[in-house]
VODO-814698 format. One record per residue (C-alpha): x, y, z; residue in one letter. Coordinates in steps of 0.1 Angstrom, whole numbers, plus 5000, padded with zeros to 4 digits. Layout:
<nodes>
+------+------+------+------+
|    X |    Y |    Z | resn |
+------+------+------+------+
|    X |    Y |    Z |    A |
...
+------+------+------+------+
</nodes>
This chain:
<nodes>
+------+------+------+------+
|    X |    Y |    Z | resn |
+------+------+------+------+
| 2638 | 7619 | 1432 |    X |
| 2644 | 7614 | 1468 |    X |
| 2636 | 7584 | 1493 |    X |
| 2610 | 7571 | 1476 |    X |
| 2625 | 7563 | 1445 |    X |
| 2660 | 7553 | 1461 |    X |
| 2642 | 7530 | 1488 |    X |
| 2632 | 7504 | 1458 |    X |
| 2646 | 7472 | 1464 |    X |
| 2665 | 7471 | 1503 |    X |
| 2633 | 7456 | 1511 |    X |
| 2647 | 7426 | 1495 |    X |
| 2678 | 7426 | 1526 |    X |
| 2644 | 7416 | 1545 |    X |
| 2646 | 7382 | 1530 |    X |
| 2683 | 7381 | 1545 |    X |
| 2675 | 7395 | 1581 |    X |
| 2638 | 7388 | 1588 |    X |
| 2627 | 7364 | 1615 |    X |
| 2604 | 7335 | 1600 |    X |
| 2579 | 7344 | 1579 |    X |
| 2550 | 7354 | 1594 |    X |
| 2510 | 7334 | 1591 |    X |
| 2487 | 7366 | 1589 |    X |
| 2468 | 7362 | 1555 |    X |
| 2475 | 7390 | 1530 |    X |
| 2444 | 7404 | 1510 |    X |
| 2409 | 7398 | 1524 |    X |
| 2394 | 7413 | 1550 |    X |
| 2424 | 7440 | 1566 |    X |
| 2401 | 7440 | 1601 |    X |
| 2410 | 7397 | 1597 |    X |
| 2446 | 7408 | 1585 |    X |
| 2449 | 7429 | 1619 |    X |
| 2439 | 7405 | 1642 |    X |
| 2459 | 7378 | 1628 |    X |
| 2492 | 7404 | 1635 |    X |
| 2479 | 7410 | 1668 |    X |
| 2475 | 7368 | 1678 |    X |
| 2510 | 7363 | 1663 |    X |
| 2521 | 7392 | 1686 |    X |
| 2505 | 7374 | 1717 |    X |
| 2522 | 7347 | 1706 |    X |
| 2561 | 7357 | 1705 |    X |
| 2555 | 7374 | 1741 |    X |
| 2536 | 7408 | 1740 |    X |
| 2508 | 7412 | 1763 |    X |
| 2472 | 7421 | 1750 |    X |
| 2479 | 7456 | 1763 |    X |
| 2506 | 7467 | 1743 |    X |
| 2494 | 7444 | 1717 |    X |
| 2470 | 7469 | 1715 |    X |
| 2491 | 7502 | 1716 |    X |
| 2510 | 7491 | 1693 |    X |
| 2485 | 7489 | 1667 |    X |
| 2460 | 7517 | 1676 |    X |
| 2471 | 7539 | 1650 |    X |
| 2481 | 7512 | 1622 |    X |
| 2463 | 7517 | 1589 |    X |
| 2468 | 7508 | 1551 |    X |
| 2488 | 7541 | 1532 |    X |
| 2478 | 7537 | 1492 |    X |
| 2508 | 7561 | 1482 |    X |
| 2531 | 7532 | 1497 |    X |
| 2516 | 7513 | 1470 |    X |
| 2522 | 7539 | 1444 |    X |
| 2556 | 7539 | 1453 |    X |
| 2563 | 7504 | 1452 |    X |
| 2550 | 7503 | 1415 |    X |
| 2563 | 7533 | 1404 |    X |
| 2603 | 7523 | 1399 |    X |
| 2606 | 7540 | 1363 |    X |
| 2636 | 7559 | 1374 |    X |
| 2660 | 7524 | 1375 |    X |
| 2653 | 7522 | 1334 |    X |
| 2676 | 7548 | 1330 |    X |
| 2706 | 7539 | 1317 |    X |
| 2741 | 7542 | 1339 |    X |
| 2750 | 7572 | 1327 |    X |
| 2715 | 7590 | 1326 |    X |
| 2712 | 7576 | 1363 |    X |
| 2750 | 7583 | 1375 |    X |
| 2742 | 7619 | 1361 |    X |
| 2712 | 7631 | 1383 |    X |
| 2725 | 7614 | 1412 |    X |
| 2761 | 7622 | 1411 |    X |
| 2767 | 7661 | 1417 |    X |
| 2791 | 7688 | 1431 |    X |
| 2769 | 7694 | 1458 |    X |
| 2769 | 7654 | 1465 |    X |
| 2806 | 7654 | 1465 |    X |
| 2812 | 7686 | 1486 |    X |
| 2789 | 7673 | 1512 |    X |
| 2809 | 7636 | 1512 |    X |
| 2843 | 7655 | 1514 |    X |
| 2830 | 7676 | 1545 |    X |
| 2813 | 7649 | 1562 |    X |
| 2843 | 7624 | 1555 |    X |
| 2863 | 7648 | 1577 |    X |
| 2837 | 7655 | 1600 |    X |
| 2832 | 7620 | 1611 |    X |
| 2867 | 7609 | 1610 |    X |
| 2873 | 7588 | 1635 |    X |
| 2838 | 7572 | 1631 |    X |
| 2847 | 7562 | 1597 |    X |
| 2882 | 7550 | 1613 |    X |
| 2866 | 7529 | 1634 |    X |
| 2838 | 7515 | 1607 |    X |
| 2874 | 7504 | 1585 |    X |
| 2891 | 7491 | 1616 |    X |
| 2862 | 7470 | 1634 |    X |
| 2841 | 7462 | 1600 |    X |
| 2867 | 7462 | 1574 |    X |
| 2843 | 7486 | 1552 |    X |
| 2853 | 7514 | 1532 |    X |
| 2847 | 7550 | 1537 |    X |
| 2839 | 7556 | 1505 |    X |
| 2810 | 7529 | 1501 |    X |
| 2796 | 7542 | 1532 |    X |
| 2795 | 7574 | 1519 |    X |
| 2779 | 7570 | 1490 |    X |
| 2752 | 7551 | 1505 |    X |
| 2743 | 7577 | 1527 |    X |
| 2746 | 7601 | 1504 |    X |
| 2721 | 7581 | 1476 |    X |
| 2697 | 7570 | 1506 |    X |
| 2694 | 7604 | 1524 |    X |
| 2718 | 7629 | 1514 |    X |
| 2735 | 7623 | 1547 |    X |
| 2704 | 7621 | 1567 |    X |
| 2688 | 7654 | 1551 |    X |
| 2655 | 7639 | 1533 |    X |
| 2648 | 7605 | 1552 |    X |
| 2611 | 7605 | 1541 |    X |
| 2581 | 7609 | 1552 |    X |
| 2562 | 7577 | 1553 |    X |
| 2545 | 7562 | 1584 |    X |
| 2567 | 7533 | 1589 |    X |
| 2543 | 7511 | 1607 |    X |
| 2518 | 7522 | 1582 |    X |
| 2540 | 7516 | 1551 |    X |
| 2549 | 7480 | 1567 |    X |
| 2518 | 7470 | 1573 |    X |
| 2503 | 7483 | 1541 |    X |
| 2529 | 7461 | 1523 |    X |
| 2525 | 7427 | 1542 |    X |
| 2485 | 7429 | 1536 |    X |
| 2497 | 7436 | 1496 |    X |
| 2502 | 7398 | 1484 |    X |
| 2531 | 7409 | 1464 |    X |
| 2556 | 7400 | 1493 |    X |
| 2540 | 7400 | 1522 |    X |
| 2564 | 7375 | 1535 |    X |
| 2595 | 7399 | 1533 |    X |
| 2571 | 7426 | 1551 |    X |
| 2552 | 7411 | 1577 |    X |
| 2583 | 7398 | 1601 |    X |
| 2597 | 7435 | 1596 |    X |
| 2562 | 7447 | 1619 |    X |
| 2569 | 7421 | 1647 |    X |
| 2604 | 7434 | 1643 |    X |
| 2590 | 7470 | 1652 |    X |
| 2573 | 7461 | 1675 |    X |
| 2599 | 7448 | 1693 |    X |
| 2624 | 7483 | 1689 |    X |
| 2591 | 7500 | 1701 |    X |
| 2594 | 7478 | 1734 |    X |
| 2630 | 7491 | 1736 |    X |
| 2619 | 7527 | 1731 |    X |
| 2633 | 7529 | 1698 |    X |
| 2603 | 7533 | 1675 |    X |
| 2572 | 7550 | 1678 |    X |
| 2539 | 7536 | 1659 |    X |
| 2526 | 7568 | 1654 |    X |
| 2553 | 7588 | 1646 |    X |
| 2586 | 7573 | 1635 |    X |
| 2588 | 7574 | 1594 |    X |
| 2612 | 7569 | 1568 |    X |
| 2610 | 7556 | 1531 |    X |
| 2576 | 7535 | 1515 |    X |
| 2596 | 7503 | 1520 |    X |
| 2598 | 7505 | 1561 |    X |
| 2633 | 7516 | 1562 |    X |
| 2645 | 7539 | 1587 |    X |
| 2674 | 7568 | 1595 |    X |
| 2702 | 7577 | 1574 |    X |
| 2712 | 7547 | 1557 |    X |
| 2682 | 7530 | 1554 |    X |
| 2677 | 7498 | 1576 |    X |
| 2648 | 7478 | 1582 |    X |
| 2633 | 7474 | 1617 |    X |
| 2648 | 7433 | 1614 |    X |
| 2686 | 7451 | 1604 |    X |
| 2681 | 7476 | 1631 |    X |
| 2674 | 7449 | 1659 |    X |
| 2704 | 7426 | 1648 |    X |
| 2728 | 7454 | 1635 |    X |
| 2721 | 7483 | 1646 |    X |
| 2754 | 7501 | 1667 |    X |
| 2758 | 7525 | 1691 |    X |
| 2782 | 7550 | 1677 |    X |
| 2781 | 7575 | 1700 |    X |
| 2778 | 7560 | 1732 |    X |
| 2745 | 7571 | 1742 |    X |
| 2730 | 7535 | 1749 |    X |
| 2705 | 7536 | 1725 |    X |
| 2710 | 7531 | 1686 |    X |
| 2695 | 7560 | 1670 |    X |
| 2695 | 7561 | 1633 |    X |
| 2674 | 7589 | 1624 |    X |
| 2697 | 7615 | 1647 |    X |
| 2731 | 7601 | 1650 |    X |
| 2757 | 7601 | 1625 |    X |
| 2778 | 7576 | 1642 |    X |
| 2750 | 7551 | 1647 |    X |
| 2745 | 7552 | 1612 |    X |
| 2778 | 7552 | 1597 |    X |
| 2784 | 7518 | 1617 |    X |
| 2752 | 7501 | 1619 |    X |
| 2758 | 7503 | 1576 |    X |
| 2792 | 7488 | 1579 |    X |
| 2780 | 7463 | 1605 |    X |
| 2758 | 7452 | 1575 |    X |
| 2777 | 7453 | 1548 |    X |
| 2803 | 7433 | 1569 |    X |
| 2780 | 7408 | 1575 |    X |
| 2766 | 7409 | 1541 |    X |
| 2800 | 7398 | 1536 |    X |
| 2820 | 7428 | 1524 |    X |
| 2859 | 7417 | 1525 |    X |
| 2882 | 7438 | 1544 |    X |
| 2909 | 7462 | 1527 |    X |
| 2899 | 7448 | 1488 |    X |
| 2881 | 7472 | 1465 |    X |
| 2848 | 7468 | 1448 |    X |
| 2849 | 7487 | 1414 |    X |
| 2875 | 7499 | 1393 |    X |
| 2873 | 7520 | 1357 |    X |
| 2893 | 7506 | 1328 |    X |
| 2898 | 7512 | 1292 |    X |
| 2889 | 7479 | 1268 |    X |
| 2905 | 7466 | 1238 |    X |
| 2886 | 7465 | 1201 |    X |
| 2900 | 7427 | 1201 |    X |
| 2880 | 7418 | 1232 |    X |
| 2861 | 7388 | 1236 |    X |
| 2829 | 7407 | 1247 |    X |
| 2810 | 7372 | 1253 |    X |
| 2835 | 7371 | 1287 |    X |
| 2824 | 7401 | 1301 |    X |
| 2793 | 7404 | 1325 |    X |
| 2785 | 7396 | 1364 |    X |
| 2783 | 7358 | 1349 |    X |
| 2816 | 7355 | 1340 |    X |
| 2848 | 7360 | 1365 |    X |
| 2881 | 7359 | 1357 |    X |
| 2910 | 7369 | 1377 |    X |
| 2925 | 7410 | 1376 |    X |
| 2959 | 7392 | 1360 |    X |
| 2940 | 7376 | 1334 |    X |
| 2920 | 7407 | 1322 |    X |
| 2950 | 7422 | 1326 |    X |
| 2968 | 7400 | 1299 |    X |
| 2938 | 7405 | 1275 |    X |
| 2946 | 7443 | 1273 |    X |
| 2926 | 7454 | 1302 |    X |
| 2938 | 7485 | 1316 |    X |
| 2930 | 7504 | 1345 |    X |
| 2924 | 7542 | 1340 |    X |
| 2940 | 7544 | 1379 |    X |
| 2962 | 7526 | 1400 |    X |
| 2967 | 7491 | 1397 |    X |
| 2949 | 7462 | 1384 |    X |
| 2941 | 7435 | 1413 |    X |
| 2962 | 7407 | 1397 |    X |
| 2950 | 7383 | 1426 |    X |
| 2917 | 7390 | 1434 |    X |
| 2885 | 7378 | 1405 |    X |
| 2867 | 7400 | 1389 |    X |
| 2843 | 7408 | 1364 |    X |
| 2844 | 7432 | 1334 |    X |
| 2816 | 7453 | 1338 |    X |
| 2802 | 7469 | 1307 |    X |
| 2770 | 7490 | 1319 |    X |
| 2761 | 7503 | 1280 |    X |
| 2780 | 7481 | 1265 |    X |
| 2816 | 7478 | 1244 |    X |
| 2815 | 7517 | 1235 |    X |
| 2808 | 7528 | 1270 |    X |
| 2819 | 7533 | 1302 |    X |
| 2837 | 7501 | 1316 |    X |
| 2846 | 7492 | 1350 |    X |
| 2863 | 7454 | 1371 |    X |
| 2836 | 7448 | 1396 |    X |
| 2857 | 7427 | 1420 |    X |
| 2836 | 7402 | 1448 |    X |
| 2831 | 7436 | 1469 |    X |
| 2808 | 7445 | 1442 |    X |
| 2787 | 7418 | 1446 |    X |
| 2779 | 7419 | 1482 |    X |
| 2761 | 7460 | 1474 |    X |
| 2732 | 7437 | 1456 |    X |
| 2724 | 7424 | 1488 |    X |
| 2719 | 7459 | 1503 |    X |
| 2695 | 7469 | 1470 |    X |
| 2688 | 7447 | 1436 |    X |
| 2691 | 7476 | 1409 |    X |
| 2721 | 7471 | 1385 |    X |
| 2720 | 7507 | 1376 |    X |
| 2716 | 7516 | 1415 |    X |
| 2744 | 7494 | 1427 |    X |
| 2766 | 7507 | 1400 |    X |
| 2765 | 7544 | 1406 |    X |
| 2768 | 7539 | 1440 |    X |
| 2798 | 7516 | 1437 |    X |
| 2815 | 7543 | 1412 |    X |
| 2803 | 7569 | 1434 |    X |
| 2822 | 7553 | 1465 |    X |
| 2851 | 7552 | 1442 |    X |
| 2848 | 7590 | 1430 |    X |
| 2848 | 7597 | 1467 |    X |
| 2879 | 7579 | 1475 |    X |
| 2898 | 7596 | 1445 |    X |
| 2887 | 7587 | 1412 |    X |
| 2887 | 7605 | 1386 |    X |
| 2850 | 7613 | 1358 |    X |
| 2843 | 7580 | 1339 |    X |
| 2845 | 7582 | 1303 |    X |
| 2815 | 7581 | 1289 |    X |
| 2823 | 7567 | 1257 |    X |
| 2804 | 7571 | 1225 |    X |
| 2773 | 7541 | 1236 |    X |
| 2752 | 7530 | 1209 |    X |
| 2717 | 7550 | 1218 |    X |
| 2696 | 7532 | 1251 |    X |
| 2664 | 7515 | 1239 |    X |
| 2634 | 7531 | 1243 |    X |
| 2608 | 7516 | 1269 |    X |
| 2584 | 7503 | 1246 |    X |
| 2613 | 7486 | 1226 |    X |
| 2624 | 7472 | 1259 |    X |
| 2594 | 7458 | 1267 |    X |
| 2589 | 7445 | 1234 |    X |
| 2624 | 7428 | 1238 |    X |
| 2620 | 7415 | 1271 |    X |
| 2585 | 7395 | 1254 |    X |
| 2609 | 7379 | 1225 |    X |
| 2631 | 7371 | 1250 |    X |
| 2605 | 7352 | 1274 |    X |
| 2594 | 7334 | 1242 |    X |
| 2629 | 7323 | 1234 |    X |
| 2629 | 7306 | 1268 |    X |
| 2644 | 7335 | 1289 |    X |
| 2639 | 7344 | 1321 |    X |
| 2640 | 7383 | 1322 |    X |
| 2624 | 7387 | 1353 |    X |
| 2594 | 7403 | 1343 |    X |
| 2584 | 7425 | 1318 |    X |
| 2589 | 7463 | 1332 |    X |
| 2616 | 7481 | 1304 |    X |
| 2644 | 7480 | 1332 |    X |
| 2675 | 7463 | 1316 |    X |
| 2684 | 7446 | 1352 |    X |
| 2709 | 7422 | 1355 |    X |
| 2683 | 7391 | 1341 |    X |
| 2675 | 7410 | 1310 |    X |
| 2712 | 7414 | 1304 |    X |
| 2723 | 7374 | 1311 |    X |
| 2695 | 7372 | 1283 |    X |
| 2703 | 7397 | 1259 |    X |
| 2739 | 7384 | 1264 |    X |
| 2732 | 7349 | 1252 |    X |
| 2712 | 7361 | 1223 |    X |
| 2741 | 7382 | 1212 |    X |
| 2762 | 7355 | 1211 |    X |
| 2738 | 7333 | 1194 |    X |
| 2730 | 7353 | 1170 |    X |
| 2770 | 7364 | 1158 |    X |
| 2764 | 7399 | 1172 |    X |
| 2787 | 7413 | 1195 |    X |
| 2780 | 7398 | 1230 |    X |
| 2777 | 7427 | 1252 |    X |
| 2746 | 7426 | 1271 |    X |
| 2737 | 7461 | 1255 |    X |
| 2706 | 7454 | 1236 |    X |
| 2703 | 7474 | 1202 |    X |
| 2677 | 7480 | 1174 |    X |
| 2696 | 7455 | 1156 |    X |
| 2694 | 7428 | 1181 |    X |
| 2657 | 7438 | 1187 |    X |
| 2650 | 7435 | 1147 |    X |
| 2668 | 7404 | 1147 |    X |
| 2647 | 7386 | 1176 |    X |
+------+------+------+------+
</nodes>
């Protein structure tokens, strides 16, 4: 369940680093779609020449397409998900690469103020440090996806954003590739991130993310810095829940600080609780699973990729690489299945909800719903949606 699974949503950091939105017209004629690229080209400097070098080889790629619908793996629930991503192997690897690229990871804490541990786990999720960085076209899978009138506005600026690496000998319309959603190298980045974040690790002159370590380690903490990770703070933390809880407090909606949580009976299964610093109690399957403080560190990994259940694991994963110990599972009331999902998300539109579509993936909309519900209806307000909330809709 490699790349182009795991790609899913870091198109949306397109929206934060693209250029403006580019005028070609998605759907229609492609030949029109083409030519519109190639007179925006013109216009922000290229010469017909390249113009046309550039987009010799460019073509539509329908398994980008497939990949872009096909995001069933994200309605797995946290611990399903943690499960087939999280392994031995996955840890091994992180504890040898860690020490491998000490001083790179040194420097990515010291001059970014970004963890080792996120970084790792990133890289580790996105490409198993740089082993399977897919094998899509990119301009092909760009272009493909600013023609599709889904989003073509978080697609298109990412081609003129090529385009403009290619110039600096940095991407190849013919034969660079990466994941269905145009990112390339090791951690991921799209052409736009590349052009404004990319680093050169090792010195070379050139920023190479498909090849260098380095590069990649610090062109990802360049971005999460400027995402606005906060230097030296944490992100996630596991903790242990009282019965007595006031579950309508807990969720990504609701922040309180580490001392208060900590006076409620909160209590973290490592370390220290940040008494200072807000937080949010995170309940991924509700109040008879696995529980976790996402402090504001945890916030800024949604703007790298929009999947609760992806951010999550990764955030825990960063954590398990820094130290900390197996979650406890719990004893979670059982997941719903996808049909039941669906069928909630449609009572919950009715009711006035916006879930953010109906696809069976309990994101972070569907649980702000379900939430509310909960508490309107005297249940238990956990964001974890049951049978019993469903029969009660």
């Amino acid at each position: 369940m490699r790349l182009a699974v795991l790609a899913l949503t870091t198109a949306i950091a397109a929206a934060l680093s693209a250029p403006a939105a580019s005028a070609a017209p998605c759907g229609g004629s492609f030949s029109a779609f083409l030519k519109a690229l190639k007179a925006e080209a013109r216009n922000n400097g290229f010469g017909q020449a390249e113009v046309d070098r550039f987009f010799r080889t460019a073509q539509q790629d329908p398994k980008v397409l497939q990949a872009d619908r096909g995001q069933g793996v994200f309605r797995k629930s946290f611990t399903e998900f943690s499960g087939s991503l999280i392994s031995k192997n996955r840890i091994d690897n992180g504890a040898k690469n860690a020490k491998k690229y000490r001083a790179v990871f040194d420097r990515a804490e010291r001059d970014y103020g970004v963890s080792r541990g996120i970084l790792l786990s990133f890289w580790a999720f996105e490409t198993d440090y740089g082993a399977f960085q897919g094998n899509y076209n990119t301009l092909n899978a760009l272009v493909t996806l600013g023609y599709d009138c889904r989003r073509p506005e978080l697609f298109q600026p990412q081609i003129h954003a090529a385009m403009k690496l290619w110039r600096r000998g940095m991407f190849d319309p013919a034969a660079t590739t990466g994941a269905w959603a145009g990112e390339v190298g090791m951690v991921q980045m799209l052409p736009a991130d590349i052009l404004e974040r990319g680093v050169d690790g090792d010195g070379d002159g050139k920023v190479t993310l498909k090849t260098s370590a380095p590069d990649a380690i610090l062109s990802g903490a360049r971005m999460l810095r400027d995402l606005g990770w906060r230097k030296g703070e944490p992100w996630l933390q596991e903790v242990s829940v009282p019965d007595t809880l006031d579950w309508g407090k807990t969720g990504l909606e609701q922040t309180l600080s580490g001392a208060a949580w900590a006076r409620m009976g909160v209590r973290p299964a490592r370390g220290k609780i940040e008494a200072a610093l807000p937080a949010s109690l995170l309940l991924p399957e509700g109040r008879k699973g696995p529980a976790f403080l996402a402090y504001p560190n945890f916030q800024v990994l949604f703007r790298w990729n929009k999947s609760f259940v992806y951010v999550t694991t990764a955030a825990y994963f960063g954590t398990r690489l820094e130290g900390a110990p197996v979650y406890d599972k719990g004893r979670p009331d059982a997941q719903l299945s996808l049909d039941d999902m669906k069928a909630l998300q449609r009572r919950l539109q009715a009711r006035g909800h916006d879930v953010g579509g109906i696809d069976g993936i309990l994101g972070a909309m569907t649980r702000v719903a379900v939430q509310k519900e909960q508490a309107r209806l005297g249940l238990p307000a956990d964001a974890w949606p049951t049978k019993d909330l469903l029969n009660k809709l």
